[in-house]
C-alpha positions in Angstrom: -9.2 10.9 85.3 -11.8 11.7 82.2 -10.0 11.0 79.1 -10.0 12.8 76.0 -11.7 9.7 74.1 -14.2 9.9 76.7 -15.2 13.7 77.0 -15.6 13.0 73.3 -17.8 10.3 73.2 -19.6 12.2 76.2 -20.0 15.6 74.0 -21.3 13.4 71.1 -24.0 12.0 73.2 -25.9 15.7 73.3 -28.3 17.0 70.9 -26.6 19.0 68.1 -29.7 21.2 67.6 -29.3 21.1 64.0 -33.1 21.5 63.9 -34.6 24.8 64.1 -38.1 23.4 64.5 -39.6 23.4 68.1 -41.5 20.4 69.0 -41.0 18.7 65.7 -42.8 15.8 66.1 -45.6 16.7 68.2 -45.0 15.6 71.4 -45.5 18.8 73.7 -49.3 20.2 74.0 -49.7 22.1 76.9 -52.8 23.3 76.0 -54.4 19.9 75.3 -54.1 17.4 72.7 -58.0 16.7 71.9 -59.3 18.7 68.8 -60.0 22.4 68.7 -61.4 24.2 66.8 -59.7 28.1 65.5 -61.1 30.9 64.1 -59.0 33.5 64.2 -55.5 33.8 63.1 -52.4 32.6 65.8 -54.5 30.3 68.0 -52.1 27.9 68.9 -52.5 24.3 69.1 -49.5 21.8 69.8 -46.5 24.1 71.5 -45.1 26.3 69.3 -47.6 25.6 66.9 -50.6 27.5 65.3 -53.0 28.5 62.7 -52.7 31.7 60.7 -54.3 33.2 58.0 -57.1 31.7 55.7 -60.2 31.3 57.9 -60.4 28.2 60.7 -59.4 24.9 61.1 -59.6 22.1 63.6 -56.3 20.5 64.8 -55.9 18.0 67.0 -52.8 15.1 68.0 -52.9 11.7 66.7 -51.0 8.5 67.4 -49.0 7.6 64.1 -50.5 4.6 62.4 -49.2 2.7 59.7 -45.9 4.3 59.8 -43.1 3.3 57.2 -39.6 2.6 57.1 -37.6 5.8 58.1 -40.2 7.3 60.7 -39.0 7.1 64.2 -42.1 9.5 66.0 -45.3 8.6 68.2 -47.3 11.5 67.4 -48.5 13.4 64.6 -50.9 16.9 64.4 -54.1 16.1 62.3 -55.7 19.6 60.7 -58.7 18.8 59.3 -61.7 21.1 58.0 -64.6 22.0 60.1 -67.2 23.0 58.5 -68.3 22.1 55.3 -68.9 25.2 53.6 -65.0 25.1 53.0 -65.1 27.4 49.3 -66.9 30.9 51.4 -65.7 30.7 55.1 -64.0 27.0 55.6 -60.8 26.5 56.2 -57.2 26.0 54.6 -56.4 23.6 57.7 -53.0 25.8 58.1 -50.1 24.9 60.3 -47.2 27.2 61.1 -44.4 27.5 63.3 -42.8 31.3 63.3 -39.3 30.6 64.4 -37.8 33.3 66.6 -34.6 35.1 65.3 -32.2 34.4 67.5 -32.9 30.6 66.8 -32.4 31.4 62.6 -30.6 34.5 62.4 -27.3 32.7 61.9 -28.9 31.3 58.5 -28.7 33.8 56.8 -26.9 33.7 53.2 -26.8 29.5 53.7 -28.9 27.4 52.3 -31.3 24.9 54.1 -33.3 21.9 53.9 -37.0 21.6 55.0 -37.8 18.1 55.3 -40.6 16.2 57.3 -43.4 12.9 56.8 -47.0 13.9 55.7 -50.3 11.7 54.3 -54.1 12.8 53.7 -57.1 11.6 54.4 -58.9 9.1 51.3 -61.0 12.2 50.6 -58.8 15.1 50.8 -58.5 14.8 46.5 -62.2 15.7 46.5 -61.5 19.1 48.1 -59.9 19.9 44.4 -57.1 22.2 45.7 -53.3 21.4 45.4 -51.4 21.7 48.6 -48.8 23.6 49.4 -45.7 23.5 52.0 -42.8 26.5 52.1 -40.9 27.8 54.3 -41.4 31.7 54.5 -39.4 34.4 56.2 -39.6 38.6 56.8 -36.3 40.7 56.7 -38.8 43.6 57.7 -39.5 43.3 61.4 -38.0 41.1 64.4 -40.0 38.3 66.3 -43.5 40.5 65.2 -46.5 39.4 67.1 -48.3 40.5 63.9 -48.2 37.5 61.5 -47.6 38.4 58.5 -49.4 36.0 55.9 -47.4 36.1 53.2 -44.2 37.7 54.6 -41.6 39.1 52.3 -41.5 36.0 50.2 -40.4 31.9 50.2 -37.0 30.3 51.0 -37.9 26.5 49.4 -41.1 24.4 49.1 -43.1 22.1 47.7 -46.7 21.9 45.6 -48.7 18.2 45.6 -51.6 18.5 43.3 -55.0 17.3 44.2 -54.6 14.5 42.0 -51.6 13.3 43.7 -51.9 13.8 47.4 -50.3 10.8 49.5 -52.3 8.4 52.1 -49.6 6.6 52.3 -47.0 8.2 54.9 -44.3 10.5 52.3 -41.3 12.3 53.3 -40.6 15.8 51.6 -37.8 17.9 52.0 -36.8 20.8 49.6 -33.6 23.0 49.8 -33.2 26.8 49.5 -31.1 30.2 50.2 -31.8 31.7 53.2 -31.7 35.7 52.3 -29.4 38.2 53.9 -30.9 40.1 56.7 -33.4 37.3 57.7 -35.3 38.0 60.8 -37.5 34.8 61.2 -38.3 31.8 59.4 -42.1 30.5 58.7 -42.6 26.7 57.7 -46.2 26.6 56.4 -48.8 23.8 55.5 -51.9 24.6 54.1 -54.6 23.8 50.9 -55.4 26.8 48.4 -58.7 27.1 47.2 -61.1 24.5 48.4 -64.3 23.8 47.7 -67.1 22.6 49.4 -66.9 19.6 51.4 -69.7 16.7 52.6 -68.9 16.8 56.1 -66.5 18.6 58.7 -63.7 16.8 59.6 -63.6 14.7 56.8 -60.8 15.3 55.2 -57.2 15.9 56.9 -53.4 16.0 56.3 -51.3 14.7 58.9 -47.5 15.7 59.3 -44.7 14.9 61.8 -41.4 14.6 62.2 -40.7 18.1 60.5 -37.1 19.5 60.5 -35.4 22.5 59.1 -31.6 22.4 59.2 -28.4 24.1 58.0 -27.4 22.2 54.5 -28.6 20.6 51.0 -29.1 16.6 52.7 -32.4 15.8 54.8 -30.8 13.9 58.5 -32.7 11.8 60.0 -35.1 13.7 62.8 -33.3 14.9 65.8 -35.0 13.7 68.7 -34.1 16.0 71.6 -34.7 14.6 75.6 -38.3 15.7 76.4 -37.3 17.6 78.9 -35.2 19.8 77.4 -37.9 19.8 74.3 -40.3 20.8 76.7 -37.9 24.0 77.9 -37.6 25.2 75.0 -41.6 25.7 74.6 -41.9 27.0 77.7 -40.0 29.6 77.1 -43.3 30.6 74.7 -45.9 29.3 76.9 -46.4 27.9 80.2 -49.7 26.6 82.0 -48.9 25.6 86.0 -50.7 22.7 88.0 -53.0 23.9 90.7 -50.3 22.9 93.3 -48.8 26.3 94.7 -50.1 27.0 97.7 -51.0 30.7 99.4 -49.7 32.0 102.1 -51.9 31.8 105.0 -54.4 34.7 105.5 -53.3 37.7 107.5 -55.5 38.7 110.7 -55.6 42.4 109.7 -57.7 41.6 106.4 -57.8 38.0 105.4 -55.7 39.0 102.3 -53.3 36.5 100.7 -50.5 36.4 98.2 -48.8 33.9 96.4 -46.0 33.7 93.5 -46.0 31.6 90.7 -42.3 30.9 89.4 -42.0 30.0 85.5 -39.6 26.7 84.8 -37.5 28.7 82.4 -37.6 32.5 81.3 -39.5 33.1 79.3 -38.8 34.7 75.7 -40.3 38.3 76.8 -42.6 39.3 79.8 -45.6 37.3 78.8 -49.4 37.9 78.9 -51.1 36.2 81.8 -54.7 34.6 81.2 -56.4 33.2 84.7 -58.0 30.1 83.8 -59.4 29.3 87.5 -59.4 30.9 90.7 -58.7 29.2 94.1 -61.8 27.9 95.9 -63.8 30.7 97.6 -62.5 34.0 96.3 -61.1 35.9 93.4 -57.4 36.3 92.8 -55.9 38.8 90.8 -52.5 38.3 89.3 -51.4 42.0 88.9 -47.5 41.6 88.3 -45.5 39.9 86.1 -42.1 39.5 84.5 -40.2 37.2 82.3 -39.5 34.7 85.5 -42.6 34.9 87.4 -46.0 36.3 88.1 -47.7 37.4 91.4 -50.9 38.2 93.1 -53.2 38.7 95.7 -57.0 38.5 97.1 -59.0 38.6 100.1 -59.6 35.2 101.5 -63.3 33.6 103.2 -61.5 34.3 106.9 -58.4 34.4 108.4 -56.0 31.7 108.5 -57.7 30.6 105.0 -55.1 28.3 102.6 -56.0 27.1 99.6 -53.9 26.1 96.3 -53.4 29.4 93.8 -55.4 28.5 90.9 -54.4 27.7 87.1 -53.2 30.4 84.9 -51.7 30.8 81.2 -48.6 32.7 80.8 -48.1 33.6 76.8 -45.0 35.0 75.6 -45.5 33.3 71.8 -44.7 35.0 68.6 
């Protein structure tokens, strides 16, 4: 028989989820890890991840280097600029994660630390702009797909003047009251005001590790099992392997179905985005809910099989 000492030791073993923070230290990217490039507000990058407001901005993952004393993560996002006419139509190299409300809701009226590791490139001072870190929340609207970019005002955060901006790896972490009524939380990275730059890509901030938890005291990072981490983001977003296979073509008119089931529900019935078609023929993907997505097409001939295809299924904020 289980004791009492050992369901309790067994219990302490799980993850407390004291971080609100989805994929925290970078290690999810469904999408793909090499740089992209974003132009338009909410193109997402890492899982759960994106780039809002303020013009583009590359991101892309990197391996931590030189990492210091207290840092326990592999991976970092870069966001760097990509084009060098940064002061007209450049980039603020933003980074935000809009967490959903039932994952913050509970904060309201208690205060919170925002905490997580960050360095710049040797040539980010040249872009003269201070740089800014906050989190942000809305008491107006619930899980919005319009992102607001200022929303109803800031929780905590911190400013690092141009002058002063680390390339050395530096942990931050500021506290703050959470309002009443909160609907979502917004931690946000960006530069204000830069000017123009020599070359894109040039200059960079890196973060990782980022964590915001019930209290006044920074924790060490909570590193979660990946395969629950990756779970929870695909609940957001999911992208299947080519590996589900049609059902064999009916005599009658060579047309052929097939279902794809989503690992976990996802947060709401999410848009679907066909990113290749099984060899031969078109498919069209025509219904959908929050645990699946189905379709059909007419095959080359009878009896034709064939894996289904890649698709995208978005259900992010």
């Amino acid at each position: 028989m289980t004791t009492a000492a050992e369901l309790a030791s067994y219990a302490s073993s799980f993850p407390s989820f004291r971080n609100r923070i989805i994929n925290g230290n970078f290690e999810i990217w469904q999408r793909g890890n090499t740089s992209r490039t974003f132009g338009i507000a909410k193109d997402y990058s890492a899982d759960r991840w994106c780039r809002s407001g303020y013009q583009s901005a590359a991101h892309e993952r990197v391996t931590v280097s030189s990492p210091v004393a207290g840092m326990t993560s592999r991976y970092a996002i870069r966001s760097s600029s990509c084009t060098t006419a940064e002061d007209a139509n450049g980039s603020r190299m933003t980074v935000d994660q809009k967490i959903e409300s039932v994952n913050c809701y509970d904060l309201a009226g208690k205060q919170i630390t925002f905490s997580f590791w960050i360095r710049f490139s040797s040539t980010a001072s040249s872009l003269g702009s201070s740089f800014s870190s906050r989190v942000q929340y809305n008491t107006s609207n619930t899980d919005s797909t319009t992102f607001s970019d200022l929303g109803d005002g800031n929780i905590c955060g911190n400013n690092i003047l141009s002058t002063s901006l680390p390339t050395a790896w530096t942990k931050i972490s500021t506290t703050g009251l959470v309002p009443a009524g909160v609907q979502n939380l917004t931690p946000r990275f960006q530069f204000n005001n830069l000017v123009n730059t020599a070359s894109a890509g040039s200059e960079w901030f890196e973060i990782t590790e980022v964590q915001v938890e019930e209290g006044t005291v920074p924790t060490p990072f909570e590193h979660r099992p990946y395969g629950m981490e990756l779970s929870l983001c695909q609940r957001y977003f999911f992208q299947n392997e080519n590996q589900y296979m049609y059902f064999s073509a009916r005599n009658l008119d060579n047309e052929m179905a097939a279902t794809i089931p989503f690992p976990v529900e996802m947060r709401a019935t999410p848009a679907i985005t066909k990113v290749s078609d099984p060899a031969g023929f078109t498919f069209t993907w025509n219904k959908v809910c929050k645990t699946c997505v189905s379709g059909g097409g007419t095959a080359p001939s009878n009896g034709y099989t064939d894996f289904c295809g890649v698709i995208q299924a978005s259900a992010e904020l």
